[in-house]
C-alpha positions as CSV (number, residue, x, y, z in Angstrom):
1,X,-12.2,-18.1,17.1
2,X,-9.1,-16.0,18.0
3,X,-8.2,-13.6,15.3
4,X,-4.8,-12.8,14.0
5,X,-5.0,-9.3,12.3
6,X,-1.7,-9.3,9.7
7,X,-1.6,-5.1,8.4
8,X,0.9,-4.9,5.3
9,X,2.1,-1.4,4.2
10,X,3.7,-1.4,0.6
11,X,6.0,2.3,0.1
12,X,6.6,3.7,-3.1
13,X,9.6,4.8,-4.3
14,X,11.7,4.8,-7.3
15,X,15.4,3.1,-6.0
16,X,16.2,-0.2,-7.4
17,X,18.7,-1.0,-4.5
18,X,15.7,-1.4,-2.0
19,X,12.7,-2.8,-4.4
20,X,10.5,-5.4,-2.5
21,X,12.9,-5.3,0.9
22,X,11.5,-4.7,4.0
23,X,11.4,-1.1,5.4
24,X,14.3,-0.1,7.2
25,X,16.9,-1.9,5.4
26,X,19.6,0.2,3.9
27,X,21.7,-2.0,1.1
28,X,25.1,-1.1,0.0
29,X,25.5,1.6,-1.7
30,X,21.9,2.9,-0.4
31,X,22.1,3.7,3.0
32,X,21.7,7.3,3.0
33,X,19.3,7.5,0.4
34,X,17.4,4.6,2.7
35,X,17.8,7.1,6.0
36,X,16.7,10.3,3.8
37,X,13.6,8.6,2.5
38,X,12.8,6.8,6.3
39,X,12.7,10.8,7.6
40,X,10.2,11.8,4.6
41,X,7.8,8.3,5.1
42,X,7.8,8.9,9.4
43,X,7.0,13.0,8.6
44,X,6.3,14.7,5.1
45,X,4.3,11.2,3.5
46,X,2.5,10.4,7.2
47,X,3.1,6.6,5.6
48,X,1.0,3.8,7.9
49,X,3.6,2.1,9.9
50,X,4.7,-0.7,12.8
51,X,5.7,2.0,14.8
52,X,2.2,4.3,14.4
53,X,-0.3,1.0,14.9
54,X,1.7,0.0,17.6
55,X,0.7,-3.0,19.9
56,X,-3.3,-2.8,19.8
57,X,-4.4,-5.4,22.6
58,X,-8.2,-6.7,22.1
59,X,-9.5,-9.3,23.1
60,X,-9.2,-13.1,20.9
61,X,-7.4,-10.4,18.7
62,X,-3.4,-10.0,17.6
63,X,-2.0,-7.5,15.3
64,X,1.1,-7.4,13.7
65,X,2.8,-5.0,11.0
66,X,4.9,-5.8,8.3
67,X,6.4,-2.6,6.0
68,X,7.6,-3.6,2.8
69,X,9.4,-1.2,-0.5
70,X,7.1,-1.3,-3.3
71,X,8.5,-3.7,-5.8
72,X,8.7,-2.1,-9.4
73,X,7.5,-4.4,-11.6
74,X,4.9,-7.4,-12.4
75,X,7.0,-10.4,-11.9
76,X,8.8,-8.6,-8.5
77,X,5.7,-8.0,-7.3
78,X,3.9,-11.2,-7.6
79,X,6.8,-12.5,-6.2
80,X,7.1,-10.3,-3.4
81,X,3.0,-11.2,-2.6
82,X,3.5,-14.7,-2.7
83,X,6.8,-14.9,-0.6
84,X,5.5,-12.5,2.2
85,X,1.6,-15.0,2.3
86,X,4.0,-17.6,2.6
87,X,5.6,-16.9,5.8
88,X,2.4,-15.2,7.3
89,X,0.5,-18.6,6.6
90,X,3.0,-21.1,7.9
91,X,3.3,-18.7,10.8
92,X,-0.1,-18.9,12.1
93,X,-1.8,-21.6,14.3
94,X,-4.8,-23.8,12.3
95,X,-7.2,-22.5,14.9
96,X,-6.6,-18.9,14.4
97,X,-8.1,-17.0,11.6
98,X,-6.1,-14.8,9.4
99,X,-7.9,-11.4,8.7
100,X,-5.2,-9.0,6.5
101,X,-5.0,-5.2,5.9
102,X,-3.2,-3.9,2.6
103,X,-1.7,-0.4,2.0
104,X,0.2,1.1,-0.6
105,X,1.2,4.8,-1.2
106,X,2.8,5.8,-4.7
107,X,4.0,3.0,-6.4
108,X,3.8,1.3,-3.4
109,X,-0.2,1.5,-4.3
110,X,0.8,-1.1,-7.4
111,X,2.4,-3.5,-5.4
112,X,-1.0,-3.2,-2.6
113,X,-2.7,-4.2,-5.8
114,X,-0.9,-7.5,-6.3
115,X,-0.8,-8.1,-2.9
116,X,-4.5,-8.4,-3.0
117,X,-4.7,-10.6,-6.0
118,X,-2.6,-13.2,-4.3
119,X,-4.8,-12.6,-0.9
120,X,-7.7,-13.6,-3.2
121,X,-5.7,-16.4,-5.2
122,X,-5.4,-18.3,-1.9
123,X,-8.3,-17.4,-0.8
124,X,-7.4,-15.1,2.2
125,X,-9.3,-12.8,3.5
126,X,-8.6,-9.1,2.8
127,X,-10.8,-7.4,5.0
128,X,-9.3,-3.6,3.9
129,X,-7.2,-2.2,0.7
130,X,-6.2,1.1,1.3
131,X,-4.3,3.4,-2.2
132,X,-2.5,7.0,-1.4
133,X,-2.1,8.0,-4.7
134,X,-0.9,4.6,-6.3
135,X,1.4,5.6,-9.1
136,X,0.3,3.8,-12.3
137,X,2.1,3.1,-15.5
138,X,1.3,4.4,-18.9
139,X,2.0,1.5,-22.0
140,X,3.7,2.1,-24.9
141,X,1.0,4.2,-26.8
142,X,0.0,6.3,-23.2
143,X,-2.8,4.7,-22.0
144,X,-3.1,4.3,-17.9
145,X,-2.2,0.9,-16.9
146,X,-5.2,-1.7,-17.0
147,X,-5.3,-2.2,-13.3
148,X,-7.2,0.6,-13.2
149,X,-9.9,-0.2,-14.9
150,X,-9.2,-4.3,-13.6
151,X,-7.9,-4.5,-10.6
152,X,-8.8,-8.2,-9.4
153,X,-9.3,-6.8,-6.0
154,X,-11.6,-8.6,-3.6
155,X,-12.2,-7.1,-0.3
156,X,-14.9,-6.0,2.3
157,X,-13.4,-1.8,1.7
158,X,-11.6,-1.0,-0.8
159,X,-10.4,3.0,-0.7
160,X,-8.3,4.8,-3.3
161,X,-7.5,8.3,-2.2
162,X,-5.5,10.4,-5.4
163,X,-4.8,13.1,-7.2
164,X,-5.2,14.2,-10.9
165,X,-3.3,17.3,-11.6
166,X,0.2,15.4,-12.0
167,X,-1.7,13.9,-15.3
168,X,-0.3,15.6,-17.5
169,X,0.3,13.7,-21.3
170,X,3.6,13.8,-21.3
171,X,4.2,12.8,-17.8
172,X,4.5,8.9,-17.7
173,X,3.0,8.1,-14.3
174,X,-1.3,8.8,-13.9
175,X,-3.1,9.0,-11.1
176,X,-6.9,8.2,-11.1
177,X,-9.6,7.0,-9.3
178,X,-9.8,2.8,-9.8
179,X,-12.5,0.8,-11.2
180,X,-14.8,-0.7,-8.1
181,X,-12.8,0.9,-5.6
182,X,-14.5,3.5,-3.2
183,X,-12.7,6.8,-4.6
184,X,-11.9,9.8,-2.7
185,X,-10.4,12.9,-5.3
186,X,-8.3,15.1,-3.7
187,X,-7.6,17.9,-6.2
188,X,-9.4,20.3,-4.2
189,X,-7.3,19.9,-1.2
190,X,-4.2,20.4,-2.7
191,X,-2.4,24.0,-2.2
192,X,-1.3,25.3,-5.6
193,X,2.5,25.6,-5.9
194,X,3.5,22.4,-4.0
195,X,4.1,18.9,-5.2
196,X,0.6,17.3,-5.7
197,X,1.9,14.1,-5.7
198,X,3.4,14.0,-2.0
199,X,0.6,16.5,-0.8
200,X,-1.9,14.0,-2.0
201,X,0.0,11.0,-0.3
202,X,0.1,12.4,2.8
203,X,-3.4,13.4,3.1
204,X,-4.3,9.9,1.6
205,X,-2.2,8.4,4.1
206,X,-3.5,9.9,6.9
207,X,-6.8,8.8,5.5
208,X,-5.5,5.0,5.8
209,X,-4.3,5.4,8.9
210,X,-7.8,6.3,10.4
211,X,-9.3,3.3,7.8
212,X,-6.7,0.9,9.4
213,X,-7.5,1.6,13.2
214,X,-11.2,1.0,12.8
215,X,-10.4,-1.9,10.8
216,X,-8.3,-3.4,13.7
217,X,-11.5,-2.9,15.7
218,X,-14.1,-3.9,13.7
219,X,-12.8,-6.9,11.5
């Protein structure tokens, strides 16, 4: 059976104006912050992209790419999951079967997250989840978000490659490794002085990039 190889890339940020649109886009009132933060994803953050996969031709195999802005919050991004499965189901052929490949760096990570719930909702199948240093929340009384410790991710690999020196108590996002995930700690990769967080993204996301290709050949 022909396979059609659907790779969706979630990027964190932090800008209202572009939450849950698809990469690229530049609202009103956001376009250079949109072309400022395009430069650091294509260079600094290494984010998996359309334009690094490419056009991979295999045999009784297509790829496409979709890159999405992370959503920023529960409801946006189960709404963002379920609109995006939507069109990639009513765009595919009965006799072709649907194999996808989830990223997510930053917050980005969270949305990945959701992403993969819906996948296993409709009973898709994710055949990779990939994390650069998903940004979690802390609740009210600063504990780590409980999709650490329950994701609801089902999936052949599941990576999460992160940081822990940005933990600090009073800092409101935390970074950790996640509860049945395969977890790669960075912390001893990371040059002193520099921001941990993007250091950590873009080694995580090179990491992805490398998962992603062999997935493309071996789902």
């Amino acid at each position: 059976m022909q396979k059609a190889i659907v790779c969706i890339n979630f990027y964190g940020h932090a800008d209202p104006a572009v939450a849950g649109t698809p990469a690229g886009t530049a609202p009103m009132g956001a376009f250079f912050r949109s072309l400022g933060r395009e430069g650091r994803r294509a260079t600094t953050l290494s984010a998996v992209s359309a334009s690094r996969i490419g056009t991979p031709k295999h045999e009784n195999k297509t790829v496409s790419v979709l890159d999405y802005n992370a959503a920023l919050n529960e409801s946006a991004n189960k709404a963002l999951s379920n609109k995006i499965l939507t069109g990639c189901i009513a765009a595919c052929r009965e006799d072709v079967e649907q194999v996808f490949l989830v990223t997510g760096f930053s917050s980005g990570g969270i949305t990945a997250i959701y992403m993969a719930r819906q996948l296993a909702t409709m009973k898709l199948n994710l055949f990779y989840i990939g994390l650069a240093d998903a940004a979690f929340q802390r609740d009210k009384n600063g504990n780590p978000d409980d999709l650490i410790d329950h994701p609801g991710v089902i999936a052949k690999y599941k990576k999460n490659y992160y940081q822990t020196k940005q933990n600090a108590p009073d800092v409101e996002e935390i970074h950790d490794e996640v509860n049945g995930f395969s977890n790669f700690p960075l912390d001893s990769q990371l040059p002193e002085g520099i921001d941990y967080h993007q250091s950590a993204v873009s080694i995580g996301n090179k990491r992805i990039y490398n998962d992603v290709m062999w997935s493309i050949e071996n789902c």
